[in-house]
LORO-110309 format. One record per residue (C-alpha): z, x, y. Coordinates in steps of 0.001 Angstrom, whole numbers, plus 524288, in hexadecimal, padded with zeros to 5 digits. Layout:
<drenzas>
ZXY...
</drenzas>
This chain:
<drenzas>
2A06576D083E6032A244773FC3D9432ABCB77CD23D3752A96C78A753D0092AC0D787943C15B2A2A877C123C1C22986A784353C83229A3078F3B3BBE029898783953B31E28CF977DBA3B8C6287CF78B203BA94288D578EEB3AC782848F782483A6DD278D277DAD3ADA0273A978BD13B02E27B04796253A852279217904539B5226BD978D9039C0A266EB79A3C39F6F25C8179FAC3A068252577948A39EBF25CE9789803A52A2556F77FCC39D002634D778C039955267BF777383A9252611976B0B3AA10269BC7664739EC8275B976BBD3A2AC27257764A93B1E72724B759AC3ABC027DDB759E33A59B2866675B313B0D027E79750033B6BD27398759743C1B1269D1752B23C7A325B4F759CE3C6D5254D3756E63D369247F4754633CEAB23F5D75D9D3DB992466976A763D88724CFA76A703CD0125B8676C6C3D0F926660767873C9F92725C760893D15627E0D75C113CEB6280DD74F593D50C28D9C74F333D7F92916275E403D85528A2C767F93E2DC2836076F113D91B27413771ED3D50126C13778793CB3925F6077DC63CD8325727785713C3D924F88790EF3CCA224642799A83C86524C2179AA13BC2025A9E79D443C00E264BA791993C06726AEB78F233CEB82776A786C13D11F27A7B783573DE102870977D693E0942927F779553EB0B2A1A477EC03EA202AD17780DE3EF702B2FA78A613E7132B47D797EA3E70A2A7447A03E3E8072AD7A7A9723DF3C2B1F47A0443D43B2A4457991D3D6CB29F917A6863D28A2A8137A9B13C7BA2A4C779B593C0E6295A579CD93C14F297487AA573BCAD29F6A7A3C13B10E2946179B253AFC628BB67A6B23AC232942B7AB123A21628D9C79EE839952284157A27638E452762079AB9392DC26DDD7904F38864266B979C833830D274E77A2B937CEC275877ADF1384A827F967B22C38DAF2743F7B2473986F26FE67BD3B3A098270F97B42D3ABC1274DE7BA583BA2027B087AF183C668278A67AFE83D40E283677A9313DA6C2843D7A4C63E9DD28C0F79D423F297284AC794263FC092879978D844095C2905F7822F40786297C7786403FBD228DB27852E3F375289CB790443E9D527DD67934F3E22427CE079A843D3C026FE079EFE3CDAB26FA87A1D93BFED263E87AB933BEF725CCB7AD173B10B252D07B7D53B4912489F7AF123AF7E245737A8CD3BBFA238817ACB93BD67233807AB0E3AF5D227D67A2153AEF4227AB7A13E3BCEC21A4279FE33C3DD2160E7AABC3CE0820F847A6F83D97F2043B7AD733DE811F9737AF683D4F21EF2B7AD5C3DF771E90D7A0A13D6D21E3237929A3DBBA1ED7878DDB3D2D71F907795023DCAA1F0F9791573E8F01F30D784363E526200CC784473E2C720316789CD3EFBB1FF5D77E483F5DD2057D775163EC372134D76EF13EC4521B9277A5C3E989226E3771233E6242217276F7A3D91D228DC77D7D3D0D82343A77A053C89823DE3782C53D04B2417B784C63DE4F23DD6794483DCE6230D5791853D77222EB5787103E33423224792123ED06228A279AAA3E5F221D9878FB53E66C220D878A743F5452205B798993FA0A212B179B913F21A20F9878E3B3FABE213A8793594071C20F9E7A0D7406B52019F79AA4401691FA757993540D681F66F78C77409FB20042780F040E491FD7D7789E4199120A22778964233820EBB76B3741C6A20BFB7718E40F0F2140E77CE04142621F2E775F84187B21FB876F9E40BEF21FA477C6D402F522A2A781E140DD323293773D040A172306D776393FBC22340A784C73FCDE23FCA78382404AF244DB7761B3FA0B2431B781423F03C24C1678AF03F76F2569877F323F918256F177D803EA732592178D273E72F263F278D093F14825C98793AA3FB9225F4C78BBA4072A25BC9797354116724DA77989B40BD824D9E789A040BAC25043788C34192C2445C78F4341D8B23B9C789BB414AF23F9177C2A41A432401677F8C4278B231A97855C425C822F61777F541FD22330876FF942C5022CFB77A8F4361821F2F776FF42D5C222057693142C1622B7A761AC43584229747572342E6D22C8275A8742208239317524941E6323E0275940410D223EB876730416DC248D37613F41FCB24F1C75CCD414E824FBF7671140D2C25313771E9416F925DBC766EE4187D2625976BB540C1C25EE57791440DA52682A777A841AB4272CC7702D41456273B477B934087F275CE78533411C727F4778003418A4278CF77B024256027BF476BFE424E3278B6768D14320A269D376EFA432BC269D576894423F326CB375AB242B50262BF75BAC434BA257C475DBB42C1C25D7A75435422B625D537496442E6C24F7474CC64318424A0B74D564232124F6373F35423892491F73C974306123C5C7416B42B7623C4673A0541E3F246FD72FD141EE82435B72A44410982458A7371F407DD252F77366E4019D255AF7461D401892575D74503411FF2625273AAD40F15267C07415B4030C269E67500D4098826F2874A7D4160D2793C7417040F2E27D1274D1A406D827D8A7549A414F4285BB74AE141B2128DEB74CBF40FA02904875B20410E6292887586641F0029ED174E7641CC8295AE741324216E296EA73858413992930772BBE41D48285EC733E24209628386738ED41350285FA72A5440BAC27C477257D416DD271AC72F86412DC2756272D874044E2744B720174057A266657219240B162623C72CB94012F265027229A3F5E525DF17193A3FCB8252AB71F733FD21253DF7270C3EF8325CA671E0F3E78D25BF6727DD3DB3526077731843E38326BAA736363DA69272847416C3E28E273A77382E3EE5327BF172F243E4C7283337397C3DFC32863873FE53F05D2887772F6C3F3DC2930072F1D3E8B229A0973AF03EDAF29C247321F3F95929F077273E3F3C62A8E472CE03EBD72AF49736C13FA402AF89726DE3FFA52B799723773F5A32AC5A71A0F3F1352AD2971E2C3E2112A548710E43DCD9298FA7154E3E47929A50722733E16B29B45720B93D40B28EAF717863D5A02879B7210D3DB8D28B8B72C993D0772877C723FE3C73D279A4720AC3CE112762A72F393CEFB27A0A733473C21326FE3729503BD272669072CD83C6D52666973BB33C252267E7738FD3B24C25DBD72D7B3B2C82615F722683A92826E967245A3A1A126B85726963935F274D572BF53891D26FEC737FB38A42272FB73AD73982128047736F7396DD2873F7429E39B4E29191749F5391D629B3375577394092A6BD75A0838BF72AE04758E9399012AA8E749D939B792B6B7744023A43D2B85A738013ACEA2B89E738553BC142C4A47352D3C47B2BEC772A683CC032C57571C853C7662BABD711FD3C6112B9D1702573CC3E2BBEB6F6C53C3532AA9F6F5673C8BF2A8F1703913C1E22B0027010F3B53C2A88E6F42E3B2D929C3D6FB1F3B44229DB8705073AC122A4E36FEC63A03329AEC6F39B3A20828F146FEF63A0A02949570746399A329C5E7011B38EE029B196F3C438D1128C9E6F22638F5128C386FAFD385D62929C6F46A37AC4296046F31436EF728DF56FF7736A5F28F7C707753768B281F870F2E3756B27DEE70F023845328BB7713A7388D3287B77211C38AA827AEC71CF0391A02843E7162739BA228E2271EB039B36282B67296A3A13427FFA71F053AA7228D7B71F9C3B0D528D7272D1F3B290295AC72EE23A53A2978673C2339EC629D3473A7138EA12A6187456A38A5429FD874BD337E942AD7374D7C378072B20A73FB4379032A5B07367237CA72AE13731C4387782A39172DA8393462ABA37317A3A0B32A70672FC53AC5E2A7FB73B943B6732AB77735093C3AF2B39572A0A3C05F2BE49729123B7432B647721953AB202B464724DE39CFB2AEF271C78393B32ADE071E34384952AA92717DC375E82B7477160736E4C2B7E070EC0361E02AAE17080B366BE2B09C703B73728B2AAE5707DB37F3A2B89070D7B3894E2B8E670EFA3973E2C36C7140139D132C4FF715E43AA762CBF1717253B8222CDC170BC83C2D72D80070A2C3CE052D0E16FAD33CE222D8F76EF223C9F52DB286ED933BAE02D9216DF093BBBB2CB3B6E1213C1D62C61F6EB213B8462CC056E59D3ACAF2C5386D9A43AFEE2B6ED6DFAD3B3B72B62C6E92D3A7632BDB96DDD439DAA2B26D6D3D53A3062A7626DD3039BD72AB246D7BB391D82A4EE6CA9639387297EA6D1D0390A229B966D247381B22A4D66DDAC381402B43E6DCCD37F7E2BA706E6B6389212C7A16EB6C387F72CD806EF75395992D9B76F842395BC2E1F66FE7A3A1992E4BC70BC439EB02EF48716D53A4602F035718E83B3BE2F0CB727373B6AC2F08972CC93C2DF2EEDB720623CAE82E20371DAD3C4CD2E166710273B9A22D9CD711EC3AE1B2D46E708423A4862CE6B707DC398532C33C6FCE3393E12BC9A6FBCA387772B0336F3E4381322ADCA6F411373DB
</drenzas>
């Protein structure tokens, strides 16, 4: 869940401000750490329910909260009020609705939507042919409606073909937000192919966005049934079992989702949340850390992220945590320090642009170059004795650490240790 002034925020940066073309949104994802799924082209955010999906030429944001409709309202319209990458105060127009579930949908719409966009219909071999092709293949989800319906209406598909272009059609209608169209498609799907494992699973989805989580668990138990080794059966039913209150059921199908996918970021990022409700913070914090490498690739400098609002978490770290990090970070990095902000991406880091100070969001970590020292200071409720000794024993490798105990505020210890 979000709040309304976050939704405004995210509204007006990642589509607002990069009206009308939206050329900067993939950027500005980025930035805040959105995963692009690589089939449709949607952006999410791994750890907050929200997505961004580019349609037809308008910007949608679909997103989960519990605040006030009204305020939810108020903040996107706020979010309109920003001047867009061209310098103009944007004759831009918002269609906002609320969803089942709490969850709420905003379309920016440009009026450019159907600039350079192919017709269908010109009666050529060249449009026969794309009838019967894979009409998966356009870059957005209203352009694959447009394509699978040319398909259907064509006259041409066998009934597996059919089924197929009904799947692909009602996947598209899921990603605008149009579960109800969705539904049919997918249920059309199944009547033409029985078989056919992935319309189960998606009018899973398409059952489980509007609100039906009971008809979305059946066909999510017999998409598994009929394909037992694709990941997505695994992956929507844990996240089901997750919504219903069932963490045992979801880490289960989690578990086996990773198993078979073990790049599969999200499922990282939805196994963390339960590590970290279980009170199991180490193996949450492992499992953040795996899927923010999964979706930025190799850390590099350069996708280390920065914000001018850069703070540490709250979570207190093990004496296991802070020797990994200062080992990693810092003192493999010495004496000249030049890979620190390669590693510090690699962690999950984000450097305030003010101060150069790398925090780290979740637990309660910053690190940063003083005097050409490398600092780390951090939060533990473990014994001093034990992580004095396993971050003072680093230095063995050539480096001379300098271990301090710091202030204890609020019941939490914190500590200070420094290479140089």
């Amino acid at each position: 869940m979000i709040s309304a002034e976050r939704a405004g925020q995210m509204f007006g940066e990642l589509c607002v401000q990069h009206a009308p073309t939206f050329a900067g949104t993939e950027g500005t994802a980025a930035g805040y750490g959105f995963v692009q799924y690589t089939v449709y082209g949607n952006y999410f955010h791994p750890r907050e329910n929200l997505s961004v999906a580019l349609v037809d030429g308008d910007c949608a944001m679909t997103f989960a909260s519990s605040d006030d409709p009204l305020d939810i309202e108020a903040a996107l319209i706020d979010g309109l009020s920003l001047v867009t990458e061209e310098g103009q105060a944007a004759n831009l127009s918002a269609d906002f609705r609320r969803r089942p579930m709490s969850h709420f949908r905003a379309t920016l719409s440009t009026g450019q939507g159907q600039a350079g966009a192919s017709q269908p219909g010109s009666g050529s071999g060249a449009d026969h042919a794309a009838s019967r092709s894979d009409c998966a293949s356009p870059p957005t989800p209203a352009l694959r409606v447009r394509a699978c319906t040319q398909a259907i209406e064509s006259g041409t598909l066998g009934t597996q073909e059919l089924a197929n272009a009904y799947n692909l059609r009602g996947v598209a209608h899921v990603a605008m937000g149009e579960s109800r169209q969705a539904i049919e498609d997918l249920t059309e799907a199944i009547r033409l192919n029985p078989q056919l494992a992935r319309a189960y699973l998606n009018r899973g989805a398409a059952y489980f966005y509007t609100g039906q989580r009971q008809l979305a668990l059946a066909d999510l138990d017999e998409a598994i049934r009929l394909d037992p080794r694709a990941d997505a059966g695994y992956f929507n039913r844990g996240s089901l079992y997750l919504e219903l209150g069932d963490p045992d059921r979801a880490l289960d199908d989690l578990n086996e989702a990773i198993r078979l996918r073990p790049d599969h970021d999200r499922a990282y990022v939805m196994r963390a949340n339960i590590f970290t409700a279980l009170g199991e913070f180490d193996r949450a914090e492992q499992d953040h850390v795996t899927a923010e490498r999964l979706a930025r690739g190799p850390a590099t400098a350069a996708s280390l992220r920065r914000s001018p609002d850069a703070a540490p978490g709250s979570r207190p770290i093990t004496v296991a945590r802070a020797e990994e990090i200062f080992a990693d970070v810092c003192v493999r990095q010495a004496p000249s320090f030049d890979g620190i902000e390669a590693q510090a991406a690699s962690y999950g880091f984000v450097q305030h642009t003010t101060y150069g100070t790398f925090y780290h969001p979740r637990q309660n970590l910053s690190v940063k170059l003083v005097r050409g020292e490398c600092s780390m200071v951090f939060a533990s409720n473990d014994d001093p004795g034990a992580l004095e000794q396993a971050l003072t024993s680093l230095g063995s490798q050539g480096a001379s650490i300098q271990f301090e105990q710091g202030q204890y505020v609020d019941g939490t210890q914190y500590y200070n240790v420094r290479v140089g």
